[in-house]
C-alpha positions as CSV (number, residue, x, y, z in Angstrom):
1,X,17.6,7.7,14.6
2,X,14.9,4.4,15.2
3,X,14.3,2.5,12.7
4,X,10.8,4.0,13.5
5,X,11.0,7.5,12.4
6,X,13.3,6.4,9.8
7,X,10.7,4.6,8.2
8,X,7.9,7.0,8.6
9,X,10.1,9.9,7.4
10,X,11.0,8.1,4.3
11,X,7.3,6.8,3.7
12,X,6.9,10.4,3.9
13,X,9.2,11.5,1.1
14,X,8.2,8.8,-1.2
15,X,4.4,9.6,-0.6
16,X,5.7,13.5,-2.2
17,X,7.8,11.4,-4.8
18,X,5.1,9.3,-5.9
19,X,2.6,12.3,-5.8
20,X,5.6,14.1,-8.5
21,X,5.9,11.2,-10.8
22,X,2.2,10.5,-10.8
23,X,1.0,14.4,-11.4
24,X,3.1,14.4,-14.1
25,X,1.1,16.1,-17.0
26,X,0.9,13.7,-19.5
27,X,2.0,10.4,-18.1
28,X,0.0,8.0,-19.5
29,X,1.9,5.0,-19.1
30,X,-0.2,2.8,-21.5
31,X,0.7,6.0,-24.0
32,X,3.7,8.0,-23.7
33,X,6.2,8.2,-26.3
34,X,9.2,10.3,-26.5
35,X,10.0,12.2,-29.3
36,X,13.3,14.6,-30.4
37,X,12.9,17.2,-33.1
38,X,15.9,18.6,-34.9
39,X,15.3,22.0,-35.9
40,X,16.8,24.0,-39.4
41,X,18.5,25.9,-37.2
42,X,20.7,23.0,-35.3
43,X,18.4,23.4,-32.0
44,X,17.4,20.1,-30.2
45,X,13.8,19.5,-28.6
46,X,13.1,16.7,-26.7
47,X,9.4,16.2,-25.1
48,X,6.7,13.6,-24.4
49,X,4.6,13.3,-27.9
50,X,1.3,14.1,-28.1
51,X,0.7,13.8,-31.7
52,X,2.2,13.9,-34.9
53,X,0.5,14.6,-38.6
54,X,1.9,16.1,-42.3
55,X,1.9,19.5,-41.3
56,X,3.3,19.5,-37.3
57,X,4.7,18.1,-34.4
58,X,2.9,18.6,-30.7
59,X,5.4,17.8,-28.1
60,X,4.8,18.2,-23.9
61,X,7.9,19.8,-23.1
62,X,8.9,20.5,-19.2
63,X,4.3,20.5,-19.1
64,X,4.2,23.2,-21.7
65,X,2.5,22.1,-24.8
66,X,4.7,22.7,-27.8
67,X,3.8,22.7,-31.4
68,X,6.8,22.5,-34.5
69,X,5.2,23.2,-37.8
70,X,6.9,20.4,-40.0
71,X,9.0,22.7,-42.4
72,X,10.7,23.7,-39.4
73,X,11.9,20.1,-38.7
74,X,15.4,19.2,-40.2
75,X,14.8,15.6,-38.6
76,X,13.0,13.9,-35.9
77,X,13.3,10.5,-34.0
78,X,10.4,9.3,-32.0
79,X,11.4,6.6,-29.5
80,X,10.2,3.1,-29.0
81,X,7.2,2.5,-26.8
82,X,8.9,2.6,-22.5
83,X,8.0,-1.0,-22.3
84,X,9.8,-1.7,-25.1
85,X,12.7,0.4,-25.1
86,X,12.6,-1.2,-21.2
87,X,12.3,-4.4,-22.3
88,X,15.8,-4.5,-24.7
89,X,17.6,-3.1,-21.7
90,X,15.9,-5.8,-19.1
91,X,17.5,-8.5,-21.5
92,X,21.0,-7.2,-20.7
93,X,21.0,-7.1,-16.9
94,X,21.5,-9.7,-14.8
95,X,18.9,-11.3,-11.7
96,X,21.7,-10.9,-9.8
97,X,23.1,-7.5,-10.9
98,X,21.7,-5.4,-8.0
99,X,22.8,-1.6,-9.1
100,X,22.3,-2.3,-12.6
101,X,18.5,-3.2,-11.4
102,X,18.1,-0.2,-9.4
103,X,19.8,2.0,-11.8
104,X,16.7,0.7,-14.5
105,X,14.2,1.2,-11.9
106,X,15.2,4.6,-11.1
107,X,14.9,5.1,-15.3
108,X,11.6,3.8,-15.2
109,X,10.4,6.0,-12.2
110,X,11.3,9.0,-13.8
111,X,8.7,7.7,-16.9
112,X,5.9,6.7,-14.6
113,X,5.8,3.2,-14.4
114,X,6.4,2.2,-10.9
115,X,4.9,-1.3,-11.7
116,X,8.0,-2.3,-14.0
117,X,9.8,-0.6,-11.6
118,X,8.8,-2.9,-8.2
119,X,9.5,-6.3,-9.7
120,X,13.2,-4.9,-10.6
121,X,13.8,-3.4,-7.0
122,X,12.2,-6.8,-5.9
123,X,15.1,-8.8,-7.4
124,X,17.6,-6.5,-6.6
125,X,17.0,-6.9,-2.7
126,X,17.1,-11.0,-3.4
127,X,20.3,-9.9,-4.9
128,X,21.5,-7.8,-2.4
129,X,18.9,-7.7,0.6
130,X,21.1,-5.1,2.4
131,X,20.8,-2.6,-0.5
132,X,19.2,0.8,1.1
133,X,18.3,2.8,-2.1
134,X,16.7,-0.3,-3.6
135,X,14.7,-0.6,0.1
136,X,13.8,3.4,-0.2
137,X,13.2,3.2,-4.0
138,X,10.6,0.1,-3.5
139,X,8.5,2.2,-1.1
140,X,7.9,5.0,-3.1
141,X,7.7,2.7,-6.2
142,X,5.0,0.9,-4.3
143,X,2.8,4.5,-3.2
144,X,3.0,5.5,-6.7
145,X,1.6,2.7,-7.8
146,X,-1.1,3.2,-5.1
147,X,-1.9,6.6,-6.9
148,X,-1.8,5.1,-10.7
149,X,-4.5,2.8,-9.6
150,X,-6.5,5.5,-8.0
151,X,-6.1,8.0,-10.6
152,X,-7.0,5.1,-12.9
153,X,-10.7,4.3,-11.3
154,X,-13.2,6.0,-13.2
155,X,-15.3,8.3,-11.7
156,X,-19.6,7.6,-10.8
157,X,-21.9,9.4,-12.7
158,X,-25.0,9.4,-10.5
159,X,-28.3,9.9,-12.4
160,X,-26.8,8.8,-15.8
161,X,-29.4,6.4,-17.1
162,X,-26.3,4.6,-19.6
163,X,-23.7,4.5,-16.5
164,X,-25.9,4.4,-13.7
165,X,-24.0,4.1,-10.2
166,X,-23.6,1.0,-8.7
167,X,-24.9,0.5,-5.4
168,X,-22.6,0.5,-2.4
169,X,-24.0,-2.5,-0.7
170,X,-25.6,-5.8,-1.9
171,X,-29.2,-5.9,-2.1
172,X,-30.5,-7.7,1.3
173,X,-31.2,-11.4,-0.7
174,X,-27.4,-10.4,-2.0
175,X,-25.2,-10.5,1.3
176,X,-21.6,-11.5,1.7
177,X,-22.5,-13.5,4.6
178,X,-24.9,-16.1,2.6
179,X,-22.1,-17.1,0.3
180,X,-21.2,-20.4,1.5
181,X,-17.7,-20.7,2.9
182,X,-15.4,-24.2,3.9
183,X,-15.1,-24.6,7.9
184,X,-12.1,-23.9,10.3
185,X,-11.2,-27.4,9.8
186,X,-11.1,-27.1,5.9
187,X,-8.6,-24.1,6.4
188,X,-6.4,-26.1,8.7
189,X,-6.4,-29.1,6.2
190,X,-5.3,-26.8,3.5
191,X,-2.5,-25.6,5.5
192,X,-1.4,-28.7,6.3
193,X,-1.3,-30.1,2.4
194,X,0.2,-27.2,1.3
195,X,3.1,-27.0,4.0
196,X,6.4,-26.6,2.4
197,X,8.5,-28.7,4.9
198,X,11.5,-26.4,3.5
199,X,10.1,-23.5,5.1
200,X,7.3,-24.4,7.0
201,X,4.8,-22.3,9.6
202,X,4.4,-22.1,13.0
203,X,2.6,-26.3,13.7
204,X,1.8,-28.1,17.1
205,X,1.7,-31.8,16.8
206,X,0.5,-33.5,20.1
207,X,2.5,-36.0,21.8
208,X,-0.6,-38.5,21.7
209,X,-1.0,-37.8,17.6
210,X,2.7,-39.3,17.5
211,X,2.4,-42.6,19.4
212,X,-1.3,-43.3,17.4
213,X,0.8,-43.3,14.8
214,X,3.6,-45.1,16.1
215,X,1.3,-48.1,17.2
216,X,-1.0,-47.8,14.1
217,X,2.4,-47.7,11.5
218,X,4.3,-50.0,13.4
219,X,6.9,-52.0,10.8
220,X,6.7,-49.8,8.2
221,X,9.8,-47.4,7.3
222,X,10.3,-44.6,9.7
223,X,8.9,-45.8,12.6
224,X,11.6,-45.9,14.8
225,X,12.2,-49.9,16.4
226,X,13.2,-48.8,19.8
227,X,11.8,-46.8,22.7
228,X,14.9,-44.1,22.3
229,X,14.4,-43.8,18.5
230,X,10.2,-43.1,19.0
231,X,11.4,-40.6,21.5
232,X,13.5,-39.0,19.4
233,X,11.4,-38.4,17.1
234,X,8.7,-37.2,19.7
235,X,10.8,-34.6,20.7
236,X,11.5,-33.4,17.3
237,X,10.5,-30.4,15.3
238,X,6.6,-30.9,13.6
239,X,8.4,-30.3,10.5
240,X,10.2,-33.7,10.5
241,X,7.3,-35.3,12.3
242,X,4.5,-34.1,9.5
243,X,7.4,-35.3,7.0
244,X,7.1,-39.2,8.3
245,X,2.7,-38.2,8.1
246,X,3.8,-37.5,4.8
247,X,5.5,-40.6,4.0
248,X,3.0,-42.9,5.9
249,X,0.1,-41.2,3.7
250,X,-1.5,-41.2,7.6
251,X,-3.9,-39.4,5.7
252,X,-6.4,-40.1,8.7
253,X,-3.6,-37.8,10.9
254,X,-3.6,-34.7,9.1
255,X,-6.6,-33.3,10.6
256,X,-4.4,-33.3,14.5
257,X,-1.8,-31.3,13.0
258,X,-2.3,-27.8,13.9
259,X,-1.2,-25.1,11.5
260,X,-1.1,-21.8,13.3
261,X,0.3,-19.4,10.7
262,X,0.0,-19.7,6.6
263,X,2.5,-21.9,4.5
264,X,4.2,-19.7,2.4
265,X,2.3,-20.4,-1.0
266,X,-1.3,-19.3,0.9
267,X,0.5,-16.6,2.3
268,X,1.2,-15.2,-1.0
269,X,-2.3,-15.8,-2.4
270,X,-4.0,-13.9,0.9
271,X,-1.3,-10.6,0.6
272,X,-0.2,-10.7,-3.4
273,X,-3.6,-12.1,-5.1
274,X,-6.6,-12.1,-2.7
275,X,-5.6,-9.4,-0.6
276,X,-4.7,-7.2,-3.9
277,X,-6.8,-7.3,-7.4
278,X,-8.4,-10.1,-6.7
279,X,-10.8,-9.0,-3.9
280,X,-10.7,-5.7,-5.3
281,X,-11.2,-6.5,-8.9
282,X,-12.5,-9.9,-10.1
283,X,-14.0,-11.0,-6.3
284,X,-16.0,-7.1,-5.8
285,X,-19.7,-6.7,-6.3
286,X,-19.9,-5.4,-10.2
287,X,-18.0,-8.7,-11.2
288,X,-17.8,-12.3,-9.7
289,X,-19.1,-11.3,-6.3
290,X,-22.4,-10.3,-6.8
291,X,-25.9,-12.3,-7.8
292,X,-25.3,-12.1,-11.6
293,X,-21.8,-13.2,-11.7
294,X,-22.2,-16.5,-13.8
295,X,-20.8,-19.9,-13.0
296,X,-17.7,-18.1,-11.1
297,X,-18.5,-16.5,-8.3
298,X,-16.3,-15.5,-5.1
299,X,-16.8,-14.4,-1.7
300,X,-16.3,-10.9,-1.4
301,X,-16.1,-9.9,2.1
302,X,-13.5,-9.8,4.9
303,X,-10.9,-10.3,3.5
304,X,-8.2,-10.8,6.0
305,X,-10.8,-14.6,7.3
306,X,-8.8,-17.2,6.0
307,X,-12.2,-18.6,5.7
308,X,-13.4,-16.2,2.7
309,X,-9.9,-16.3,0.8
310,X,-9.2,-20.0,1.0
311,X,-12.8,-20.4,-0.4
312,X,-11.9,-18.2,-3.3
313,X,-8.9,-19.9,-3.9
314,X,-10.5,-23.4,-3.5
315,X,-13.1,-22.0,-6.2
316,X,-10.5,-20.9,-8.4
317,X,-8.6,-24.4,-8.4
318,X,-12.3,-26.2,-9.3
319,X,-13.2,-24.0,-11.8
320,X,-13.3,-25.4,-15.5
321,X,-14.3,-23.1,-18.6
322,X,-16.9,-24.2,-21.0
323,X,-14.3,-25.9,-22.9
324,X,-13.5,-27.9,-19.8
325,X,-9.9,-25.6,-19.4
326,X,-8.8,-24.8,-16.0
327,X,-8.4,-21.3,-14.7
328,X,-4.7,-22.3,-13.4
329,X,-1.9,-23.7,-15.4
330,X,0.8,-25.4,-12.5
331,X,2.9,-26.8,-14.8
332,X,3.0,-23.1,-16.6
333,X,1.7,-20.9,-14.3
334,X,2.1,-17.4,-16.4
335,X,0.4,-19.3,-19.0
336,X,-3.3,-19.4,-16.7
337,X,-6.1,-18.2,-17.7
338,X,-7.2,-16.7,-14.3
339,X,-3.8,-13.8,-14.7
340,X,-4.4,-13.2,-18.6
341,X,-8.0,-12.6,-18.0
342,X,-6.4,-9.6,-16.0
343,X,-4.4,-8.3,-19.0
344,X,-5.4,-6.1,-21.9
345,X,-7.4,-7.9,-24.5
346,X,-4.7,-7.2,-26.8
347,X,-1.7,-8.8,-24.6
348,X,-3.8,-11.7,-23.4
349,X,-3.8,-15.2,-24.7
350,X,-7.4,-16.1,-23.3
351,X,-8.7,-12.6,-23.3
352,X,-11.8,-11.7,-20.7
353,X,-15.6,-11.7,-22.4
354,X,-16.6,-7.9,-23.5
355,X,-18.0,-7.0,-20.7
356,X,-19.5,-3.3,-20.2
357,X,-17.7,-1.6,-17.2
358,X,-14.7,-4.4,-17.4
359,X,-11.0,-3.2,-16.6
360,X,-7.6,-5.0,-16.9
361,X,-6.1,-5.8,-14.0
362,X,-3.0,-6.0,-14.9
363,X,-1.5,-3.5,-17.6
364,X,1.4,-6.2,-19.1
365,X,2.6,-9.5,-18.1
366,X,5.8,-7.6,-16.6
367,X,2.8,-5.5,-13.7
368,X,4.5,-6.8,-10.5
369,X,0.7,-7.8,-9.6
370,X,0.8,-10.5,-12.7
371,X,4.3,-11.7,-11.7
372,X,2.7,-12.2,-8.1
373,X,0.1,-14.0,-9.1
374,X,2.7,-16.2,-11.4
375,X,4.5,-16.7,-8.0
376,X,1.7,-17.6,-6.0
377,X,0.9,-20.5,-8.9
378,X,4.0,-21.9,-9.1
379,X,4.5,-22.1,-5.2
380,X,1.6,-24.5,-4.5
381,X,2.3,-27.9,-3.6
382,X,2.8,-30.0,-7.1
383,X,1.3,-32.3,-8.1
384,X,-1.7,-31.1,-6.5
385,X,-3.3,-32.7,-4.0
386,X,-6.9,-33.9,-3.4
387,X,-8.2,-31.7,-0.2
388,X,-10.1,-33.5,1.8
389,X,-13.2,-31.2,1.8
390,X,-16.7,-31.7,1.1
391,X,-17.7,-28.4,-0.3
392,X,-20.7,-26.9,-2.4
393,X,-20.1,-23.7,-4.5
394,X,-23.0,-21.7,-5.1
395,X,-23.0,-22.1,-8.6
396,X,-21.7,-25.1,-10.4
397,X,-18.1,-25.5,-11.2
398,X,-18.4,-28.2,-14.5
399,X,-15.1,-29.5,-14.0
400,X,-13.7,-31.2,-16.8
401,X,-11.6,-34.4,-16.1
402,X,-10.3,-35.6,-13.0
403,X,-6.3,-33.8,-13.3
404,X,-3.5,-36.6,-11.8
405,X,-3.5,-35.5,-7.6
406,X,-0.6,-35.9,-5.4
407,X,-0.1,-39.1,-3.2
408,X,0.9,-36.6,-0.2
């Protein structure tokens, strides 16, 4: 069988999977407790609680709605929250334990809550990246999530004068394409600071870039003393030669360096963060992309131009509360303001304004979109550098003071 059909026809199954786990009645992941009822007569019933008071016990058994009058109860345990009861097993099973990871996401499946569920099938392909049920279990964990989200979005109520319907489009005077966005060359400077020469893209230095730099750093440490040495070095990956850019501070150079693909940490932001809740969420027109968004606004449209997202993200980076507080934490990147905006008001340690019509994004710090987002932080370039860019917001940024910048 290709690889081809393989993949469709188990996309396929884990679409009906997802569609099962999600259509469960009663699955309310914020919600759902489990309860078991020991009856006078020795019989055992164990069901999803729906609520509990002196007089009787409502249980969701198998969908069927089951109520115990109390004096029929010999004894009855009702079971921790899932994310906690989740949350003491977590703490016993290794990052490297790959069946033990899968066997807790396969748990958490069966309880609706496929985003605890992807960051363990996540590590357990790190642990073992050849592991095919953790491979079929992430795709159905991933279009179950899908369906949670969209079964989550509440519905429009046209002519409802308190919850009128937003419009589908910007006003005219509101349009995507006034926002003002950095230029090509601004995107291929931020590539270049933000290469990890560990991993880096696909670059094309020119040969003439090279000997500039040769004759313009002559003396100095790295520049090779003989003709075979520069040569050498020309004929070397961009990788190493960006590395001796790097260690000249030929600052004036960066701009020839061509970066043709997306270092890994703006990769993340454009697929995990932009690309996820954060065009659909914080960036879409009823929040920081339209006219009355505040001091943060974002750029809302086409997603997939490097152009929009890098201007977000450049946004985000020069953004400073009223208190002068950035909206990302490097050194503690979980810790940012920007992610536990996301959360619940309740889980969050800088909680979003009340706002009418506002949503978490995230439903716990363990949502595989906040640990994304944590990732995306905490694989930037440290300390950060100081883009050469000369670029105007439409609304003012108030940053507070000047954070220590990289030398890079």
């Amino acid at each position: 069988m290709s690889d081809g059909i393989r993949t469709a026809r188990l996309l396929a199954a884990g679409l009906v999977l997802a569609t099962l786990l999600v259509a469960r009645p009663g699955a309310q992941p914020e919600e759902q407790r489990t309860a078991t009822v020991v009856l006078q007569d020795g019989q055992v019933m164990t069901g999803e609680l729906v609520s509990e008071s002196d007089d009787e016990i409502v249980l969701l058994i198998s969908g069927v709605r089951t109520t115990i009058a109390t004096e029929r109860i010999r004894e009855s345990y009702i079971q921790p929250p899932i994310e906690e009861r989740y949350q003491r097993i977590r703490a016993t099973i290794g990052d490297d334990d790959a069946e033990q990871l899968v066997q807790i996401a396969e748990w958490l499946l069966a309880r609706s809550r496929p985003d605890l569920a992807i960051a363990d099938l996540e590590a357990a392909l790190r642990a073992d990246p050849f592991h095919e049920r953790a491979r079929e279990l992430l795709v159905v964990a991933r279009e179950a999530l899908k369906l949670l989200e969209g079964r989550d979005e509440p519905e429009p109520e046209p002519g409802n004068a308190d919850n009128p319907e937003p419009p589908a489009r910007p006003a005219p005077h509101e349009k995507a394409e006034d926002f003002p966005l950095i230029t090509d060359d601004d995107v291929n400077i931020i590539r270049v600071y933000e290469v990890d020469l560990e991993n880096p893209p696909r670059m094309v230095i020119d040969r003439d870039t090279m000997e500039s730099v040769f004759q313009d750093f002559a003396g100095q440490p790295g520049i090779p003393a003989t003709q075979a040495g520069r040569e050498a070095l020309l004929q070397a990956s961009p990788a190493e030669q960006l590395s001796l850019l790097f260690s000249l501070r030929a600052r004036e150079y960066y701009p020839q360096v061509r970066v043709l693909a997306e270092p890994g940490a703006l990769e993340r932001f454009r697929d995990d963060v932009y690309g996820t809740w954060l065009a659909r969420g914080c960036a879409s027109f009823r929040c920081h992309g339209g006219s009355e968004a505040g001091r943060l606004r974002l750029p809302r449209a086409r997603k997939t131009d490097p152009k929009v997202y890098l201007t977000a993200m450049l946004i985000l980076e020069a953004y400073r509360t009223g208190e002068g507080t950035p909206l990302l934490r490097f050194d503690e990147p979980a810790e940012s303001i920007l992610l536990h905006a996301g959360l619940p008001r309740h889980l969050s340690s800088a909680p979003h304004p009340e706002i009418p019509g506002w949503r978490p994004v995230f439903r716990s710090t363990n949502d595989s979109r906040f640990r994304e987002g944590v990732r995306w932080i905490d694989a930037m370039y440290t300390p950060r550098p100081d883009y050469p860019i000369d670029y105007d917001p439409p609304t003012a940024m108030e940053p507070g003071e000047a954070e220590p910048r990289s030398p890079r």
